[in-house]
C-alpha atoms as an extended CHARMM CRD file, in Angstrom:
* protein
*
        73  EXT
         1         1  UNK       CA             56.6800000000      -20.8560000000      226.1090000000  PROA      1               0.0000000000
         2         2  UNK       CA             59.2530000000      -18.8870000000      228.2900000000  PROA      2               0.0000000000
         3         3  UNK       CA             58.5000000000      -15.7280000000      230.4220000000  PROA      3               0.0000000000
         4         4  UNK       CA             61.6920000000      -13.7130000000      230.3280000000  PROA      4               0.0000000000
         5         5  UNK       CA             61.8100000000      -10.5370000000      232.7710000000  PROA      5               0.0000000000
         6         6  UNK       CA             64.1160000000       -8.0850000000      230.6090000000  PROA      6               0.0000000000
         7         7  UNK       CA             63.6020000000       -4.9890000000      232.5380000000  PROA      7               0.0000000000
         8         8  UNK       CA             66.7180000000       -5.4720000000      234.6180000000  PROA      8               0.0000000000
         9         9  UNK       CA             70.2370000000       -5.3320000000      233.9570000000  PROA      9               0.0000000000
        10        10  UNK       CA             70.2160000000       -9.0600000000      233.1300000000  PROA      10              0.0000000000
        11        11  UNK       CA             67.4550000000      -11.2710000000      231.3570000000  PROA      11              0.0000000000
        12        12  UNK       CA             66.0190000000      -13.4200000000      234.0330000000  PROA      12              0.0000000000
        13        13  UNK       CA             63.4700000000      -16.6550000000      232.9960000000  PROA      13              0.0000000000
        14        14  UNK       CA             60.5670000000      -15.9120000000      235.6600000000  PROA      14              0.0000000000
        15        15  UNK       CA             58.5860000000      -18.6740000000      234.2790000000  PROA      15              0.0000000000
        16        16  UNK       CA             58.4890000000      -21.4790000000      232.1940000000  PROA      16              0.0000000000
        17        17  UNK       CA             55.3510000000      -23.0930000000      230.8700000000  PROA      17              0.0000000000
        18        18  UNK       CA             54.9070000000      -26.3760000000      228.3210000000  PROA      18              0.0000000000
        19        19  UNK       CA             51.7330000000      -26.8180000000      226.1880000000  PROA      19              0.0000000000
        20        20  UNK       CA             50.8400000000      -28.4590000000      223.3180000000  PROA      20              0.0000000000
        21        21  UNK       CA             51.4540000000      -26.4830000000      219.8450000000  PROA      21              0.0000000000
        22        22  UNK       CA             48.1710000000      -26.9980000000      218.6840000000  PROA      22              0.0000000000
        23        23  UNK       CA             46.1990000000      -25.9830000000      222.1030000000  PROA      23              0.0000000000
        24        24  UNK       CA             48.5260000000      -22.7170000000      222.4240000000  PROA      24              0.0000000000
        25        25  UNK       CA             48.1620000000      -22.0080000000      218.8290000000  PROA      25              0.0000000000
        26        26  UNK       CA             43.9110000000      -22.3090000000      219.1260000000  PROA      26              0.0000000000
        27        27  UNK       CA             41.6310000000      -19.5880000000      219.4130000000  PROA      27              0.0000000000
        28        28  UNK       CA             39.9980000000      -20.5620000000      222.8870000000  PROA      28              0.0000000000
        29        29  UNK       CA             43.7310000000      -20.1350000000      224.4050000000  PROA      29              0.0000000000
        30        30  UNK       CA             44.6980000000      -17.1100000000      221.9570000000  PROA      30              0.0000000000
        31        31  UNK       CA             41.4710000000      -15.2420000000      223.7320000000  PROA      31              0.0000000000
        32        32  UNK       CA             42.3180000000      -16.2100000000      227.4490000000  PROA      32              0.0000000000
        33        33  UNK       CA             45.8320000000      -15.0840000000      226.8610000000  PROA      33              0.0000000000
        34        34  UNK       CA             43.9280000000      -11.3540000000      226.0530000000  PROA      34              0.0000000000
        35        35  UNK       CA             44.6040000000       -8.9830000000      228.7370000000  PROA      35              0.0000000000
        36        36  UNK       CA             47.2900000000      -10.7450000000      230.1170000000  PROA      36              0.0000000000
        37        37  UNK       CA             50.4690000000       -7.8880000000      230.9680000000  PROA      37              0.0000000000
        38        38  UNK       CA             53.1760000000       -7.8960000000      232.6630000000  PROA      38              0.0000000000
        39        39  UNK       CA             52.9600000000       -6.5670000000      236.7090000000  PROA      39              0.0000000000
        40        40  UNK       CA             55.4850000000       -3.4530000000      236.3840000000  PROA      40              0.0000000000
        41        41  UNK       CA             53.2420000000       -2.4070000000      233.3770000000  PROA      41              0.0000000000
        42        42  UNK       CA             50.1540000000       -2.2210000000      235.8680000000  PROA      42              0.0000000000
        43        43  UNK       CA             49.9150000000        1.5220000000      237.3090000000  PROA      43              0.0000000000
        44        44  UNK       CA             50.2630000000        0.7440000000      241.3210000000  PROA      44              0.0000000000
        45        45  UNK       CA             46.5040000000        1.7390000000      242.0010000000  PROA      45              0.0000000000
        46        46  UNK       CA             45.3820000000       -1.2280000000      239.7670000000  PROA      46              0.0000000000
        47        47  UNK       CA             47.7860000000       -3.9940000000      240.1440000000  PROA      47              0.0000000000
        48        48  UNK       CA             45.4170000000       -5.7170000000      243.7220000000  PROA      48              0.0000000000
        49        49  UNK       CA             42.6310000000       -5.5290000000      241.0920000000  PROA      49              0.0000000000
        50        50  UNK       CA             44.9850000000       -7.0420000000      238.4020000000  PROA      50              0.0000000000
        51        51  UNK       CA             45.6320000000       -9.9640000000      240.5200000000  PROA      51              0.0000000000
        52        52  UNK       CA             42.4890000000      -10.9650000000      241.4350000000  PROA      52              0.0000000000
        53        53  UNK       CA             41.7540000000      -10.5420000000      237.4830000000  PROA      53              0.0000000000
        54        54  UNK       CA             44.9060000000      -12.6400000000      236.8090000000  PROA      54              0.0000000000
        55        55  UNK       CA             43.7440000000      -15.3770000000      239.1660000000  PROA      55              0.0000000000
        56        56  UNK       CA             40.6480000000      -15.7900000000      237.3430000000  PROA      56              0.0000000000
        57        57  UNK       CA             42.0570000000      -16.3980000000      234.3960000000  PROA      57              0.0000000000
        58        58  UNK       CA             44.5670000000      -18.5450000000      234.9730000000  PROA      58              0.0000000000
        59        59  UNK       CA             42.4620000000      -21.0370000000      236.5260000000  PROA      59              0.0000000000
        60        60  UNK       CA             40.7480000000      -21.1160000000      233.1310000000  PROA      60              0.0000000000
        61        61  UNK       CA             43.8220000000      -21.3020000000      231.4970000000  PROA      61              0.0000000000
        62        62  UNK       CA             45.5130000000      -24.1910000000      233.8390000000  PROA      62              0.0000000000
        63        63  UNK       CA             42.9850000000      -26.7290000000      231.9250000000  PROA      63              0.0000000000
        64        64  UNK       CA             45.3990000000      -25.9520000000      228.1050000000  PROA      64              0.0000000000
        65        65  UNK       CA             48.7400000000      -25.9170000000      229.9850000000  PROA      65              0.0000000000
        66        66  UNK       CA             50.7640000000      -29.1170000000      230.6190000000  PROA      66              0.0000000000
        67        67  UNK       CA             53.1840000000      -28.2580000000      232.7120000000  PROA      67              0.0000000000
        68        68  UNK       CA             53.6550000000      -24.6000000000      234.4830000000  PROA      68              0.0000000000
        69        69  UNK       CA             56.4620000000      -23.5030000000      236.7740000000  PROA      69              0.0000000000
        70        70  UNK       CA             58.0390000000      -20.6390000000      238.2850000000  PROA      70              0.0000000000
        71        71  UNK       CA             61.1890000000      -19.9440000000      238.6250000000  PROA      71              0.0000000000
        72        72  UNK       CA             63.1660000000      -20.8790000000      241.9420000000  PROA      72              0.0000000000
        73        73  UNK       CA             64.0780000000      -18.3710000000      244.6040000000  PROA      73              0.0000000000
């Protein structure tokens, strides 16, 4: 799975993130993945409380993911 950031003048990979077919195709992951948006989407007075939410649920989510990194300054 790749996280591509389209909302700029160029498409830029932010993230990219290797799992199993089977485990990101299974209902346990399908549900964590629920809720999950991207940040600019977030009005500005919820995005501290989206973080903490997003935090949460990725430590949940860490256990179905093989491999997970972001994309290099």
């Amino acid at each position: 799975m790749i996280a591509i950031d389209l909302s700029e003048d160029d498409a830029k990979v932010i993230a990219l993130v290797g799992g199993r077919e089977h485990v990101l195709k299974s209902r346990v992951f399908s549900t964590l993945c629920i809720g999950l948006k991207h940040y600019r989407r977030i009005p500005s007075w919820r995005k501290a409380r989206y973080m903490r939410f997003f935090e949460r649920r990725f430590l949940r989510l860490r256990g179905f993911i093989d491999v997970a990194r972001g994309a290099e300054p």
